[in-house]
C-alpha positions as CSV (number, residue, x, y, z in Angstrom):
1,X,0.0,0.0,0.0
2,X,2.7,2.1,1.1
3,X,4.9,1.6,-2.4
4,X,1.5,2.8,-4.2
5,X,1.3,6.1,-2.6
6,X,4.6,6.5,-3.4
7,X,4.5,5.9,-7.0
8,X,1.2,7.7,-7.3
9,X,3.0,10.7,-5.3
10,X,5.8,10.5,-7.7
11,X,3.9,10.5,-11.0
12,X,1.9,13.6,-10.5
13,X,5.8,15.1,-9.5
14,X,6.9,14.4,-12.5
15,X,3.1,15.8,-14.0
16,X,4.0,19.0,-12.2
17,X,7.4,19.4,-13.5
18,X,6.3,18.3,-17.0
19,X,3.8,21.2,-16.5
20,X,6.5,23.9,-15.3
21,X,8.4,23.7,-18.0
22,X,10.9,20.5,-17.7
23,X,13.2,19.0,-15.2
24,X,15.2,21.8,-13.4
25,X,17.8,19.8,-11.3
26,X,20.8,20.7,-10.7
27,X,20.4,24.5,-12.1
28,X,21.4,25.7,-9.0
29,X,24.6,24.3,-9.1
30,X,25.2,25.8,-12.4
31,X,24.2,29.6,-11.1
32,X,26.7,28.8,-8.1
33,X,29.4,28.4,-10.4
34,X,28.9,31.4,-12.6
35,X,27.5,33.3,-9.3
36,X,31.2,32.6,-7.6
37,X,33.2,33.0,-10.7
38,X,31.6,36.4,-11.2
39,X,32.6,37.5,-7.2
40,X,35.9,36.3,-7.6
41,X,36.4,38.5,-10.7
42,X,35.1,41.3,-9.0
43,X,37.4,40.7,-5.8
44,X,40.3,40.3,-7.9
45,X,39.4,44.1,-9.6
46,X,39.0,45.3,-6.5
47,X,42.0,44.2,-4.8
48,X,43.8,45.5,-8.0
49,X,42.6,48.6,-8.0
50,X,43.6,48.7,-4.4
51,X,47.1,48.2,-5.3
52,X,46.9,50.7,-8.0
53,X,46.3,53.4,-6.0
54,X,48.3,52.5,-2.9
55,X,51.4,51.9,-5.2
56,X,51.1,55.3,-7.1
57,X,50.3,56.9,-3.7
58,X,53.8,55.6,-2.8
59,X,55.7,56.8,-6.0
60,X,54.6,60.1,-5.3
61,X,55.6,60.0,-2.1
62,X,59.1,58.6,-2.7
63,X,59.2,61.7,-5.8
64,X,58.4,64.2,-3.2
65,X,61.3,62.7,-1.0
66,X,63.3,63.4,-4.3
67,X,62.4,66.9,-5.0
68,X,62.9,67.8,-1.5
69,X,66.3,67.3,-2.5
70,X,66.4,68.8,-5.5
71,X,64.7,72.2,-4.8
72,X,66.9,72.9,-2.4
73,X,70.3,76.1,-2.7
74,X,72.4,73.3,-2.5
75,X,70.7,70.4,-4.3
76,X,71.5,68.4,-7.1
77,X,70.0,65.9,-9.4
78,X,71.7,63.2,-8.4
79,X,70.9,63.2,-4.5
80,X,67.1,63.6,-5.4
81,X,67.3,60.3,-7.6
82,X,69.4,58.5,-4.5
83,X,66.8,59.7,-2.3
84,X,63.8,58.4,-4.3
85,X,65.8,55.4,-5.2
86,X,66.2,55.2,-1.4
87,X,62.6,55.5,-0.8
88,X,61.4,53.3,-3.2
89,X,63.8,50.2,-2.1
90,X,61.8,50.2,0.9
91,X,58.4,51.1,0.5
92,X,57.9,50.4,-3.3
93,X,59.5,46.7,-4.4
94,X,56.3,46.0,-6.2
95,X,57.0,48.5,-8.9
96,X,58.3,46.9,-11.3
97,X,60.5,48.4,-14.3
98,X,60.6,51.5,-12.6
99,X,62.6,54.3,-14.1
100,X,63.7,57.9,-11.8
101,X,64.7,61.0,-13.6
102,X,64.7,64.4,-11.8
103,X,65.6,67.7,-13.5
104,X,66.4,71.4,-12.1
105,X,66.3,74.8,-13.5
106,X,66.8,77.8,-11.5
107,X,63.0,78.4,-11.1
108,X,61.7,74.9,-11.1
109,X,62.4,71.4,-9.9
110,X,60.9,68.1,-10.6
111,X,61.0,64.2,-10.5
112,X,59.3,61.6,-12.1
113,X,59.0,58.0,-11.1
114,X,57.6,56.0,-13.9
115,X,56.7,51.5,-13.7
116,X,54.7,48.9,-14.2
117,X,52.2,47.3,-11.5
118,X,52.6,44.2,-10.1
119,X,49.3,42.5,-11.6
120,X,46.5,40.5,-9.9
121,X,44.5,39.7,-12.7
122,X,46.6,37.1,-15.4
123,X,47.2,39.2,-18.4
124,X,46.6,42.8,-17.0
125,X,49.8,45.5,-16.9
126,X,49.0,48.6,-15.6
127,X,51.6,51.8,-15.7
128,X,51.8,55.0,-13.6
129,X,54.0,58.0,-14.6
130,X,54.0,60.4,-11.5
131,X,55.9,64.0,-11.4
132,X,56.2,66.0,-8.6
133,X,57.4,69.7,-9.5
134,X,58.7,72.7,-6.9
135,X,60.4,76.0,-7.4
136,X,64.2,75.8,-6.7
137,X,65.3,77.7,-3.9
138,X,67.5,80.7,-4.7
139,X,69.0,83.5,-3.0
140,X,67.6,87.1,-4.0
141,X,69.3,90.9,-3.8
């Protein structure tokens, strides 16, 4: 008696789902997948825009450094590229290819730190090109 209520419960089931539209197992499984693959694309944008921003925020710091240098009555080029160099040893080893120039002129003084982004996402390479300028220091009559 038992097995016939069973079958008789499990035919108008498989009525029901005939009705609906077809058999719909496992479709959740399927929207999991894409569901997670889509959030772990999105985390890994996030994190590397994160990484972006804190790198370049860094690069300008360590060009400030440099110009610091620079600008001043006694300054040269070369100590304001040591200094950023120096900065960016420490703080910035996830720049990669990066390239310091500095210039100075007797009104104005400048660095730039230039590199590439250590990527998150396979096949992404992100550059950054920062300049800090300031006027030279200089004596006046």
């Amino acid at each position: 008696m038992l097995r016939a209520v069973n079958a008789s419960a499990s035919q108008s089931v498989r009525k029901i789902r005939r009705r609906r539209g077809g058999d719909d197992l496992g479709s959740s499984t399927v929207e999991f997948v894409v569901a997670a693959a889509l959030m772990m694309m999105l985390l890994l944008v996030i994190v590397q825009i994160g990484v972006y921003f804190h790198l370049r925020a860094v690069a300008q710091t360590a060009a400030r450094h440099g110009v610091d240098q620079v600008r001043v009555y006694d300054g040269s080029v070369e100590a304001g590229i040591a200094t950023t160099e120096e900065f960016l040893d420490q703080s910035g080893r996830s720049i990669k290819d990066r390239h310091v120039t500095a210039s100075r002129t007797a009104a104005q003084s400048s660095v730039n730190v230039s590199g590439a982004l250590v990527s998150v996402i396979p096949g992404l390479r992100l550059h950054f090109d920062v300049t800090v300028d300031a006027p030279t220091e200089r004596t006046t009559p």
